[in-house]
VEXPA-269593 format. One record per atom (N, C-alpha, C): residue number from 1; x, y, z. Coordinates in steps of 0.1 Angstrom, whole numbers, padded with zeros to 4 digits. Each point is the difference from the previous one (the first is absolute). Example, Ala and Ser with C-alpha at 12.3 -4.5 7.8 and 13.67 -1.06 7.14 Angstrom:
2
n;east;north;up
1;0132;-0057;0078 .
1;-0009;0012;0000 .
1;0009;0012;0000 .
2;-0004;0011;-0007 .
2;0009;0011;0000 .
2;-0008;0011;0008 .
***
This chain:
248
n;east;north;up
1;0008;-0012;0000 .
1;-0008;0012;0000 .
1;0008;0013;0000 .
2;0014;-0001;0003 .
2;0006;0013;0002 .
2;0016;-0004;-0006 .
3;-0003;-0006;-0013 .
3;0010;-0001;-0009 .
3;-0004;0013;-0009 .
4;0013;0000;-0014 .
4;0004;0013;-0004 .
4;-0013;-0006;-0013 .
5;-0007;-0006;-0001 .
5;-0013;-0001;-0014 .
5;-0010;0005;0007 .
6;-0004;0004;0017 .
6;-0008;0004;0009 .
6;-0006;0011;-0003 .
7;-0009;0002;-0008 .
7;-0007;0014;-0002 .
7;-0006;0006;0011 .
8;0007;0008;0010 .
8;-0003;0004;0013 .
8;-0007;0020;-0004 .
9;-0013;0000;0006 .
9;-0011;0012;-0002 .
9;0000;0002;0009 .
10;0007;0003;0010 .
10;-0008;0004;0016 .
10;-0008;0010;-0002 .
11;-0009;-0003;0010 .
11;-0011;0013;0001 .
11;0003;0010;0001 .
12;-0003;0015;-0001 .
12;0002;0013;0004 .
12;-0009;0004;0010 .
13;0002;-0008;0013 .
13;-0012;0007;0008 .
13;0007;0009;0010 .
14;-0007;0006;0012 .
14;0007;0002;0014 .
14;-0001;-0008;0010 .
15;0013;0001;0008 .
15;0001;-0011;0013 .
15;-0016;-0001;0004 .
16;-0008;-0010;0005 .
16;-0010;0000;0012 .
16;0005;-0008;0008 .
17;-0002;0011;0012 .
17;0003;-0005;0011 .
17;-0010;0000;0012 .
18;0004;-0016;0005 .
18;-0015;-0004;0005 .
18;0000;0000;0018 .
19;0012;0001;0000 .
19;0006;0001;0019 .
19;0013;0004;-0001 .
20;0004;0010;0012 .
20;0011;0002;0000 .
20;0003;0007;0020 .
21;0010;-0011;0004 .
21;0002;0002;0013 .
21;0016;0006;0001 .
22;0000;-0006;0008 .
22;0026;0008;0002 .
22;0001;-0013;0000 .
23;-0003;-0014;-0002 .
23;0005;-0011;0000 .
23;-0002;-0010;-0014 .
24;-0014;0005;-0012 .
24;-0006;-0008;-0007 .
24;-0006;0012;-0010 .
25;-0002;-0006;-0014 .
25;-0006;0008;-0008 .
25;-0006;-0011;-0009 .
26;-0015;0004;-0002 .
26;-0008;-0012;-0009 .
26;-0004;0010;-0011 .
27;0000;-0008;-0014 .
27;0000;0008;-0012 .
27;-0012;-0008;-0003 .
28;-0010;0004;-0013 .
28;-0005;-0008;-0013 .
28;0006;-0001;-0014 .
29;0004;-0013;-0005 .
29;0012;0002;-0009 .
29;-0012;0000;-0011 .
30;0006;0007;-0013 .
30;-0007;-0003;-0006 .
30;-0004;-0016;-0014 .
31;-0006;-0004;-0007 .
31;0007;-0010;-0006 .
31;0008;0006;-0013 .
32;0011;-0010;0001 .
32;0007;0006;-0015 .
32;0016;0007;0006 .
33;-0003;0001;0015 .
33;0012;0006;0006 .
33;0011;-0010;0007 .
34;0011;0003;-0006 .
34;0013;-0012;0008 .
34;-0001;0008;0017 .
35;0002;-0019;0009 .
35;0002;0012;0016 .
35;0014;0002;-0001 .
36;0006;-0012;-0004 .
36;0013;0005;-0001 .
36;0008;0003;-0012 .
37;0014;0006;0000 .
37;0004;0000;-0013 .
37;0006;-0012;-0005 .
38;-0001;-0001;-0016 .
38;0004;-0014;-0010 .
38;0015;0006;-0003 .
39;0009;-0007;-0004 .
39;0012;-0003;-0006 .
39;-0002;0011;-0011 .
40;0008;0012;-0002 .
40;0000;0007;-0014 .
40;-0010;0014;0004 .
41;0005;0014;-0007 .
41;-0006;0011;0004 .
41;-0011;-0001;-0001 .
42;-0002;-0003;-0013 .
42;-0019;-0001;-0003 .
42;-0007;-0006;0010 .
43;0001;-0008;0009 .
43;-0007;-0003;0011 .
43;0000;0003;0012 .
44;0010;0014;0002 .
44;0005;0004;0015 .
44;-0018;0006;0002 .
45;-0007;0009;-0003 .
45;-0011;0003;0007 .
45;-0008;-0014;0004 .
46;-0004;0005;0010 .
46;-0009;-0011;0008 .
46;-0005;0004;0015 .
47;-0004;-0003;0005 .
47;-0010;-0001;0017 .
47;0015;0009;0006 .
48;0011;-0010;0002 .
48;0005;0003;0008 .
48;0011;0012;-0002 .
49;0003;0006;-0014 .
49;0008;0013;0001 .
49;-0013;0010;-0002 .
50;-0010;-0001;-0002 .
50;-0012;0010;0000 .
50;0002;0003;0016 .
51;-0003;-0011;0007 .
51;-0004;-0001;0019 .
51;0015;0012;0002 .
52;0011;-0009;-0001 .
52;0011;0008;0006 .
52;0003;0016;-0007 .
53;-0005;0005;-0017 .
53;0001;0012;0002 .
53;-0008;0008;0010 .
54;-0010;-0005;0004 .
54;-0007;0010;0014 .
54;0007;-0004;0015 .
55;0003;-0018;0001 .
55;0003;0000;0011 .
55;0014;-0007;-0001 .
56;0010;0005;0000 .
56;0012;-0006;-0001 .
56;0003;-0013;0008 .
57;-0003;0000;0011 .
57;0002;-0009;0014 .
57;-0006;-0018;-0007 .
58;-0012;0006;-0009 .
58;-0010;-0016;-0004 .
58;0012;-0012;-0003 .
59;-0008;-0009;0006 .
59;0006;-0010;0000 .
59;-0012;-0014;-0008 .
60;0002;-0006;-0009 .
60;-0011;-0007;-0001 .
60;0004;-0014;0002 .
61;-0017;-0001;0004 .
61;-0002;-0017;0014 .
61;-0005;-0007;-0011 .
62;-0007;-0002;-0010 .
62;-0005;-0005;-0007 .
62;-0005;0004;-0016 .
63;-0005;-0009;-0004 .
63;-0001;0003;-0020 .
63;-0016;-0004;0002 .
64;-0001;0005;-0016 .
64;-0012;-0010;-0005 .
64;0004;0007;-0013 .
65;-0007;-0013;-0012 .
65;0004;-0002;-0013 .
65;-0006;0018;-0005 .
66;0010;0000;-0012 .
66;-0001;0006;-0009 .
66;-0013;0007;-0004 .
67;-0009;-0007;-0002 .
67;-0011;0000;-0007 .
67;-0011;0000;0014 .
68;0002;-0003;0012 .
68;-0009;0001;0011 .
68;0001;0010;0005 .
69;-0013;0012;0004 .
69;0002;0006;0006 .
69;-0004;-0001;0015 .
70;0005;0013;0006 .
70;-0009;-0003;0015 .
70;0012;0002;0011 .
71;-0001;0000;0012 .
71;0000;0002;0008 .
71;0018;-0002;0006 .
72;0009;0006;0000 .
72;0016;-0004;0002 .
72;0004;0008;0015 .
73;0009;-0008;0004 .
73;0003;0007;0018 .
73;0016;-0002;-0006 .
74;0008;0016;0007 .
74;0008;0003;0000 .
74;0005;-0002;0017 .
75;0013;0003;0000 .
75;0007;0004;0017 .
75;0006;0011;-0002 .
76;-0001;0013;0005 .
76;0005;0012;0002 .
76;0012;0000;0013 .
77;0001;-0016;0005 .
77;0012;0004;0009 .
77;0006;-0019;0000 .
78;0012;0000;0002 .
78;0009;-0014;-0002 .
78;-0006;-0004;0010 .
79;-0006;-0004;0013 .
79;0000;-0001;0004 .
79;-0016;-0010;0000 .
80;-0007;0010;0000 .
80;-0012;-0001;-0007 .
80;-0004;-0009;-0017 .
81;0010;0001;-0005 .
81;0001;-0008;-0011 .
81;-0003;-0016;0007 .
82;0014;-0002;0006 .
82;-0001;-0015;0009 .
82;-0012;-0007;0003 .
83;-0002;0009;0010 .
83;-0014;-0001;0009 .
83;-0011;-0004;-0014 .
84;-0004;0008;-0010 .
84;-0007;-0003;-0010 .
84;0003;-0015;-0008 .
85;0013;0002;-0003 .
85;0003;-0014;-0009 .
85;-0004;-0016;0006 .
86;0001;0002;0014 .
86;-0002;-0008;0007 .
86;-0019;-0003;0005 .
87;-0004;0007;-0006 .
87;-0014;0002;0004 .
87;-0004;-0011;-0013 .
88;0004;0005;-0011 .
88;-0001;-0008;-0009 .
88;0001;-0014;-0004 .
89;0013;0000;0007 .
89;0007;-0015;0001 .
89;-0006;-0007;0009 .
90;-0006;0006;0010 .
90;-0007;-0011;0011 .
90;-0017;0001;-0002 .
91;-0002;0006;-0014 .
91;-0017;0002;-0005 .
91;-0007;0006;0011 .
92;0006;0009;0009 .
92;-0012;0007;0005 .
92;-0005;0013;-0008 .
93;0005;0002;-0014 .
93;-0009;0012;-0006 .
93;-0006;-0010;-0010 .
94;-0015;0006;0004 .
94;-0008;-0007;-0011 .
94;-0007;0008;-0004 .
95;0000;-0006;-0021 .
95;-0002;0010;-0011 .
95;-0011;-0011;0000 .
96;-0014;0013;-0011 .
96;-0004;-0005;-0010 .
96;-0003;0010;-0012 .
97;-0002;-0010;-0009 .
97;0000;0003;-0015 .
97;-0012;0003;-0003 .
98;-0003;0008;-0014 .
98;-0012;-0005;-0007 .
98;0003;-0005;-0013 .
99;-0010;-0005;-0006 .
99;0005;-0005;-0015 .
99;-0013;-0001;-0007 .
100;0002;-0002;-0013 .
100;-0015;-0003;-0014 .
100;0010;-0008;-0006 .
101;-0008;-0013;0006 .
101;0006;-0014;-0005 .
101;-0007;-0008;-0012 .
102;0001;-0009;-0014 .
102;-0007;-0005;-0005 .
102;-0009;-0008;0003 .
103;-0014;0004;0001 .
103;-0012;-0012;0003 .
103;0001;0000;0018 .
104;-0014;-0007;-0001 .
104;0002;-0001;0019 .
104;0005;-0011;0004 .
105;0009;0002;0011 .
105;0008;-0009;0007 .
105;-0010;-0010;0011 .
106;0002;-0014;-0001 .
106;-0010;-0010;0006 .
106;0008;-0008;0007 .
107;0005;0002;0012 .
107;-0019;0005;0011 .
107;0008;0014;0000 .
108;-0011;0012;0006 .
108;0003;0014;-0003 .
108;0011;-0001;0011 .
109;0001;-0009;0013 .
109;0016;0005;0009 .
109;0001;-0008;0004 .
110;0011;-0001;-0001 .
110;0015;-0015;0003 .
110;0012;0006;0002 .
111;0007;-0009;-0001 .
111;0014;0007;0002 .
111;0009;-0012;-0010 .
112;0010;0008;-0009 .
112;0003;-0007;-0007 .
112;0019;0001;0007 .
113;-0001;-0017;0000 .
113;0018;-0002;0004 .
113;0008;-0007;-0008 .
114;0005;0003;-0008 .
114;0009;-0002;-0016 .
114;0012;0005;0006 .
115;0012;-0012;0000 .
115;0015;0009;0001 .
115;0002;0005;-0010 .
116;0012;0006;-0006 .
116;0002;0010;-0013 .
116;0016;-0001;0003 .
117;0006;0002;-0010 .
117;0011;0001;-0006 .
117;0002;0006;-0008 .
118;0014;0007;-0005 .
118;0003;0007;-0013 .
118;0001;-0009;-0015 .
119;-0010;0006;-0007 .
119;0004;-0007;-0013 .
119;0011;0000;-0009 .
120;0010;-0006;0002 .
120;0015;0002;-0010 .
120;-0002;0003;-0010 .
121;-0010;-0009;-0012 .
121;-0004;-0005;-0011 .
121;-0006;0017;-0004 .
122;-0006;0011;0007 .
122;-0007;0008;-0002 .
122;-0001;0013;0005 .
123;0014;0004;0002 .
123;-0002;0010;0016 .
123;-0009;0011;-0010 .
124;-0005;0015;0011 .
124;0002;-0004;0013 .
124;-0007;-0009;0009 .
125;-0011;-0007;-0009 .
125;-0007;-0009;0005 .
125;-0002;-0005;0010 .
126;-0009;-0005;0009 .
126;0003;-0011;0012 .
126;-0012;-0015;-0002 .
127;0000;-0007;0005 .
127;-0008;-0008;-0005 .
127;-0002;-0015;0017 .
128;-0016;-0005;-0003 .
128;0002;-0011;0013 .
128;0011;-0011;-0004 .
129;0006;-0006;0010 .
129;0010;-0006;0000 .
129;-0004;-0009;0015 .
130;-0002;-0014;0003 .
130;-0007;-0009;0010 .
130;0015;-0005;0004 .
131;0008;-0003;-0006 .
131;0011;-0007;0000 .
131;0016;0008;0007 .
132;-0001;0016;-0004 .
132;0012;0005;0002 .
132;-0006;0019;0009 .
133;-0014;0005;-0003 .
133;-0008;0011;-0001 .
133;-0001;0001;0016 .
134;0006;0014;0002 .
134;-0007;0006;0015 .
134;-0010;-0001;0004 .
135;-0003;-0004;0012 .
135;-0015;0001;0003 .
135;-0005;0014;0000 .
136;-0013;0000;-0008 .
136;-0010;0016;-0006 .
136;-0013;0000;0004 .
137;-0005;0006;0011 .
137;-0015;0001;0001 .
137;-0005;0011;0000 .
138;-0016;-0001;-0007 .
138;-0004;0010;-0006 .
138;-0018;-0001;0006 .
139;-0006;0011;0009 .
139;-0012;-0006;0003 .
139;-0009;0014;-0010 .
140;-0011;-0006;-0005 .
140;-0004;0007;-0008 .
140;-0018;0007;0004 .
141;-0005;0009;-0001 .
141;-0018;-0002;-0007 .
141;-0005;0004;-0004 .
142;-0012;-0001;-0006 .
142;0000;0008;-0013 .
142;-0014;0011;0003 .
143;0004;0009;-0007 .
143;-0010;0011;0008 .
143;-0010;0005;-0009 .
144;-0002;-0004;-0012 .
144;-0016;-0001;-0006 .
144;-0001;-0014;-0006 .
145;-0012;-0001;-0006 .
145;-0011;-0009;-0007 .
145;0007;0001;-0011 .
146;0007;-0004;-0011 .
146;0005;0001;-0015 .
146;0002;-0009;-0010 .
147;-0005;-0009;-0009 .
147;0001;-0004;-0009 .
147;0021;-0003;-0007 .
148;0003;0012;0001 .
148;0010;0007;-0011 .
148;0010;0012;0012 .
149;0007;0005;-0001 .
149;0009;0010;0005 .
149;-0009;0001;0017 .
150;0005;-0010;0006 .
150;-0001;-0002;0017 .
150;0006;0012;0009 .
151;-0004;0002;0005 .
151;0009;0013;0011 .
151;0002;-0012;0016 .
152;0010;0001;0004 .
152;0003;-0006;0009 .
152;0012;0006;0008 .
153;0001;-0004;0009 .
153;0006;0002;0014 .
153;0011;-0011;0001 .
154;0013;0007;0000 .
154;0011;-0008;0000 .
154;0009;0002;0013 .
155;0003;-0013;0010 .
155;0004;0003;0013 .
155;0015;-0010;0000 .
156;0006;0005;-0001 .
156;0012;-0010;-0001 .
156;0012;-0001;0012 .
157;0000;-0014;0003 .
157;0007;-0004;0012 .
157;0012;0000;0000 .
158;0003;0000;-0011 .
158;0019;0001;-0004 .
158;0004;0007;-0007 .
159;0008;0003;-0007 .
159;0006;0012;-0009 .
159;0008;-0003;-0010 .
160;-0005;-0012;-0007 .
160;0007;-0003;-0011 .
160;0001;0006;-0018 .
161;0012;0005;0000 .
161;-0002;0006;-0013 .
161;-0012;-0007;-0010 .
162;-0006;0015;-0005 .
162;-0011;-0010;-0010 .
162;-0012;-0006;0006 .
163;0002;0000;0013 .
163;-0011;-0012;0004 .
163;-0012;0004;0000 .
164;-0010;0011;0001 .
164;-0012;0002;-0003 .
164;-0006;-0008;-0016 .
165;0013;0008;-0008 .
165;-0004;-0003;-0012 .
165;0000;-0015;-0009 .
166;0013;-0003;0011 .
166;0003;-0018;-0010 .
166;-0014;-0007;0010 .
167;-0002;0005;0016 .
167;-0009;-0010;0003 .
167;-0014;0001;-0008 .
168;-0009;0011;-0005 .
168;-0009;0003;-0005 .
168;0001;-0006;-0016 .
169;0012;0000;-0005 .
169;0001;-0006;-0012 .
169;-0003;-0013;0002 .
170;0008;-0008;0009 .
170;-0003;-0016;0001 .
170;-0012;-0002;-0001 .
171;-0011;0002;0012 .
171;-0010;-0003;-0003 .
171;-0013;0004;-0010 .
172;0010;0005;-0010 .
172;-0012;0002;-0006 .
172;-0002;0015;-0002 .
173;0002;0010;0005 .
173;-0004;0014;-0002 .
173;0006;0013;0001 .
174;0009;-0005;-0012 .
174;0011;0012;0006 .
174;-0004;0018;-0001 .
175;0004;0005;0007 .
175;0000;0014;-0001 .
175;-0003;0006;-0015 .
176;-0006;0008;0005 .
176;-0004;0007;-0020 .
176;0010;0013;0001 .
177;0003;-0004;-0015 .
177;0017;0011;0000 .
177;0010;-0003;0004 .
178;0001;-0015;-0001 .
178;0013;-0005;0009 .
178;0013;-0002;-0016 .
179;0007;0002;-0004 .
179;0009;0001;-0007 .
179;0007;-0015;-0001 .
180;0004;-0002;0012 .
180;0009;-0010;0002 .
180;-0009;-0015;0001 .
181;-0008;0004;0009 .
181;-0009;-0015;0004 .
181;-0016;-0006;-0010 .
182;-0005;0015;-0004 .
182;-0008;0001;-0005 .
182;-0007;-0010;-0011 .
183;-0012;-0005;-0007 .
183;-0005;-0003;-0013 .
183;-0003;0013;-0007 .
184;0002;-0005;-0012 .
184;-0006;0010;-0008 .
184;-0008;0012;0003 .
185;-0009;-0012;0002 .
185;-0013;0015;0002 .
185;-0003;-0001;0010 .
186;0004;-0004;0015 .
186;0004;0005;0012 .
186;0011;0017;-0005 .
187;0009;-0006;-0006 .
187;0010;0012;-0004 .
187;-0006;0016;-0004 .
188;-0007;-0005;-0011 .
188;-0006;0008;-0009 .
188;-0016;0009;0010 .
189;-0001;-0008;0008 .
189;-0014;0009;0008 .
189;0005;0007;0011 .
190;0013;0008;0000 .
190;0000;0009;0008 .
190;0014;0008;-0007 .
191;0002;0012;0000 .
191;0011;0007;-0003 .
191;0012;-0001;0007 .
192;-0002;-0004;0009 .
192;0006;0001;0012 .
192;0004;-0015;0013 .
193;0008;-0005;0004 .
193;-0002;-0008;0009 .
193;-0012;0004;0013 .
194;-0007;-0005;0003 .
194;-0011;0002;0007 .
194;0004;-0002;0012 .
195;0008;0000;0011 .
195;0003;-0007;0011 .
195;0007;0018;0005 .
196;-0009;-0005;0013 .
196;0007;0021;0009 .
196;-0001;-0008;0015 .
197;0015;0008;0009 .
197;0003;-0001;0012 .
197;-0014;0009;0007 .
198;-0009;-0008;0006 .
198;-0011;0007;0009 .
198;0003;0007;0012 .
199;0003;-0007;0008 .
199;-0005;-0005;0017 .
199;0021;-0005;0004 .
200;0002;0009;0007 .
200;0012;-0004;0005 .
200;0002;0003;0013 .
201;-0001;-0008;0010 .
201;0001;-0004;0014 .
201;0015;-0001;0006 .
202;0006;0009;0009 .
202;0012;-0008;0007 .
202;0000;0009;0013 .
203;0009;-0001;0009 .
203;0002;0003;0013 .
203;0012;0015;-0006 .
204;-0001;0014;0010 .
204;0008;0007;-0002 .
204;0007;-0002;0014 .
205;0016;0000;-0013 .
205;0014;-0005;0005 .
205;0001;-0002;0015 .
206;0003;0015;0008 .
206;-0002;0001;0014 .
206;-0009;0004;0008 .
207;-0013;0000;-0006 .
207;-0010;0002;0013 .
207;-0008;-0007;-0001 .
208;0001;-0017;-0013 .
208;-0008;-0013;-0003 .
208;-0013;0004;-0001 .
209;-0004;0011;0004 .
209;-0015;0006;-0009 .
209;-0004;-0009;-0012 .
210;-0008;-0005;-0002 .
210;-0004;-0009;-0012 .
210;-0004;0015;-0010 .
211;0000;0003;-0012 .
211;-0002;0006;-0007 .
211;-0006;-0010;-0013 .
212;-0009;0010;-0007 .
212;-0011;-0005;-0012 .
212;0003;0012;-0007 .
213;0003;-0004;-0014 .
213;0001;0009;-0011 .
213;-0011;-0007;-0013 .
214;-0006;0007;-0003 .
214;-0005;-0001;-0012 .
214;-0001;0015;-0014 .
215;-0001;-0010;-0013 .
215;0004;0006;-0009 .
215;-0009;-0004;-0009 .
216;-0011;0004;-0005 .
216;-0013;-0001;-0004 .
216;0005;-0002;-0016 .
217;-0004;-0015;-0006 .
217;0003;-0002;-0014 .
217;-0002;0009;-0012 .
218;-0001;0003;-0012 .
218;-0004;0012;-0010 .
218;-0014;-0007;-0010 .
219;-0009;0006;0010 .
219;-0013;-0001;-0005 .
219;0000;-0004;-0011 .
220;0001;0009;-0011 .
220;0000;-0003;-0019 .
220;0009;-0016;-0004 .
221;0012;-0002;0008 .
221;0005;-0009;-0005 .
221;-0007;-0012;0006 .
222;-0003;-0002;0013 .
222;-0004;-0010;0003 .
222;-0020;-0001;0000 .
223;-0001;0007;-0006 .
223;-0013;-0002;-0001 .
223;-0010;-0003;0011 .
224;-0001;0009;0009 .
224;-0004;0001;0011 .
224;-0013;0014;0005 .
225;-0008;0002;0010 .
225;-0011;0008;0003 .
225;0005;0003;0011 .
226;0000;0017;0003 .
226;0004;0003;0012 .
226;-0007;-0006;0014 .
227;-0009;-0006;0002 .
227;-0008;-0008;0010 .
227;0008;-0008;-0001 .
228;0009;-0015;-0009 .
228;0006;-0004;-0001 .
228;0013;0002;0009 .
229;0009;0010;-0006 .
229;0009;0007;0002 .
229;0001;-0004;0013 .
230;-0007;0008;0011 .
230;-0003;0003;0013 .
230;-0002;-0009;0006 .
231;-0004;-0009;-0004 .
231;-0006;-0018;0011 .
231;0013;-0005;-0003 .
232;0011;0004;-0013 .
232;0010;-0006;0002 .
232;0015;0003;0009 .
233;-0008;0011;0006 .
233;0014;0006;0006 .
233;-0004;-0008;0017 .
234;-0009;-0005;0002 .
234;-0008;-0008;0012 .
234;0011;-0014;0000 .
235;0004;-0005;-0010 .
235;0004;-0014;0001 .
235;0014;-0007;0010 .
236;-0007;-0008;0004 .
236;0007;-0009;0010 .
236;0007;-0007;-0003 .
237;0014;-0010;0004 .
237;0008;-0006;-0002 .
237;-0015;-0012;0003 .
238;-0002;-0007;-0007 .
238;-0010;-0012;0001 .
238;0006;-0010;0009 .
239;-0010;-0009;0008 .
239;0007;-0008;0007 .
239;0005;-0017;-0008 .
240;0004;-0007;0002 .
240;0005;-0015;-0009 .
240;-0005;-0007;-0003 .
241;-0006;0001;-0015 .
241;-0012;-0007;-0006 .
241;0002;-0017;0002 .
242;-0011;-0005;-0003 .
242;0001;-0010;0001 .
242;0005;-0010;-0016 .
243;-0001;0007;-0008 .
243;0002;-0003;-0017 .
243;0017;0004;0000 .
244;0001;-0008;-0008 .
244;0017;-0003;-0005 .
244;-0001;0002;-0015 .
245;0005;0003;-0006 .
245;0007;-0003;-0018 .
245;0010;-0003;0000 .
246;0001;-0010;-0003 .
246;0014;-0011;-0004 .
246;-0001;-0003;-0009 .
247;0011;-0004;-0013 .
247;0003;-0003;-0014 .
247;0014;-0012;0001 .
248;-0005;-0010;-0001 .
248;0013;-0003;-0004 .
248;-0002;-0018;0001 .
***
C-alpha cells in the first residue's frame, strides 16, 4: 500500500480534534489519510505530522488502516505514552466500529474467531490461517433489517491488522469499498471503504478516569438518519454471545 506505484490523495481537511487533556489527544482521522508516514516524500503527510505540526510533544499509541476513518489517541507526554500502550496490550481500551457490509449477516450477533496471518503470496494482504494464524476475535451486530448493504456494529477483542475486514470477508460479507478484501460489487457499492472508528473507551493515564470518546460516522457516506446517528452514539461493548463463526 505504500510502495512508490501507491497513488497517495490525502485529504485536504482540518485537524478535528475530539479530546485534548496535558496527557492525551484524540483526533477523527479522516479516510484516505496515512496515521503514519510511508517510506518516500510523497507519503510523509499523514495523522501524525499534521498532530505534531500543532502539538509537537504527540506521540502515537496506535494506527488504523489507511482507508478507515475514526477515532485515533495520541500521548502528549512519554510517559503517558507507556501507560496508554499498555492499556492496549492488556485490552482494556475497548473500540467499536461501524460498517455497510454486503447482505445481512446470519444470526444478526455472534462473534467471529478466525486467527489471521499475513499473506506472503499477496501483501499487504492478511488472510485466516488455522494452522500458523494469531488468535483474532471479532464480536459483531447488526443494527438494521437489510436485505443488501447491512450497517453493523463492530467490537473487536484483539487488534489484529486487517482484522475487521479479513474477518467480515470470511464469512461471507465483506465491507462495501473494501479494495483489498472486497467482491466486486461489494467493491463497487460504495466510494469509499465503509468502516469508521466510533466509540473509543480507555482509562486516563494518571487519574484512571475511564473516559468515552465518540466520533459520529458521515451521514452521506454511510447512509444513515440523524435519529439513527444518535441511538448510535448509545452503544455498549455487548456482552459474549452465545453464537461463534468458525470456518475451517
Amino acid at each position: 500500500m505504500t510502495n512508490d506505484n501507491f497513488n497517495y490523495q490525502p485529504p485536504v481537511t482540518n485537524l478535528e480534534i475530539v479530546f485534548q487533556d496535558k496527557d492525551l489527544l484524540v483526533v477523527n482521522k479522516p479516510s484516505g489519510l496515512l496515521t503514519n508516514p510511508g517510506k518516500g516524500e510523497h507519503l510523509a503527510d499523514c495523522l501524525l505530522t499534521r498532530v505534531q505540526a500543532q502539538f509537537p510533544t504527540a506521540l502515537l499509541v496506535h494506527r488504523l488502516d489507511l482507508s478507515t476513518s475514526g477515532l485515533v489517541v495520541f500521548a502528549l507526554r512519554r510517559k503517558a505514552e507507556a501507560a496508554l500502550k499498555q492499556q492496549f496490550a492488556e485490552r482494556l481500551v475497548h473500540k467499536t466500529y461501524l460498517a455497510r457490509v454486503w447482505r445481512q449477516p446470519d444470526p444478526v450477533a455472534a462473534e467471529i474467531n478466525l486467527p489471521l496471518i499475513a499473506d506472503l503470496t499477496a501483501p499487504p494482504r492478511n488472510k485466516v490461517c488455522f494452522a500458523q494464524g494469531k488468535a483474532a476475535l471479532t464480536r459483531y451486530q447488526c443494527l438494521t433489517d437489510a436485505d443488501e448493504h447491512a450497517l453493523v456494529a463492530l467490537f473487536p477483542v484483539t487488534g489484529r491488522a486487517h482484522q475487521l475486514r479479513v474477518h467480515l470477508q470470511s464469512i461471507g460479507h465483506p465491507i462495501l469499498g473494501d479494495a483489498l478484501y472486497a467482491h466486486s460489487e461489494a467493491l463497487a457499492a460504495a466510494p469509499r471503504l465503509l468502516l469508521h472508528a466510533m466509540v473509543l473507551e480507555l482509562n486516563q493515564p494518571y487519574s484512571g478516569e475511564r473516559l468515552r470518546f465518540v466520533a459520529p460516522p458521515e451521514p452521506g457516506a454511510f447512509g444513515i438518519t440523524a435519529q439513527l446517528a444518535a441511538a448510535l452514539l448509545q452503544l455498549q461493548q455487548p456482552v459474549e454471545p452465545n453464537n461463534t463463526q468458525k470456518k475451517g
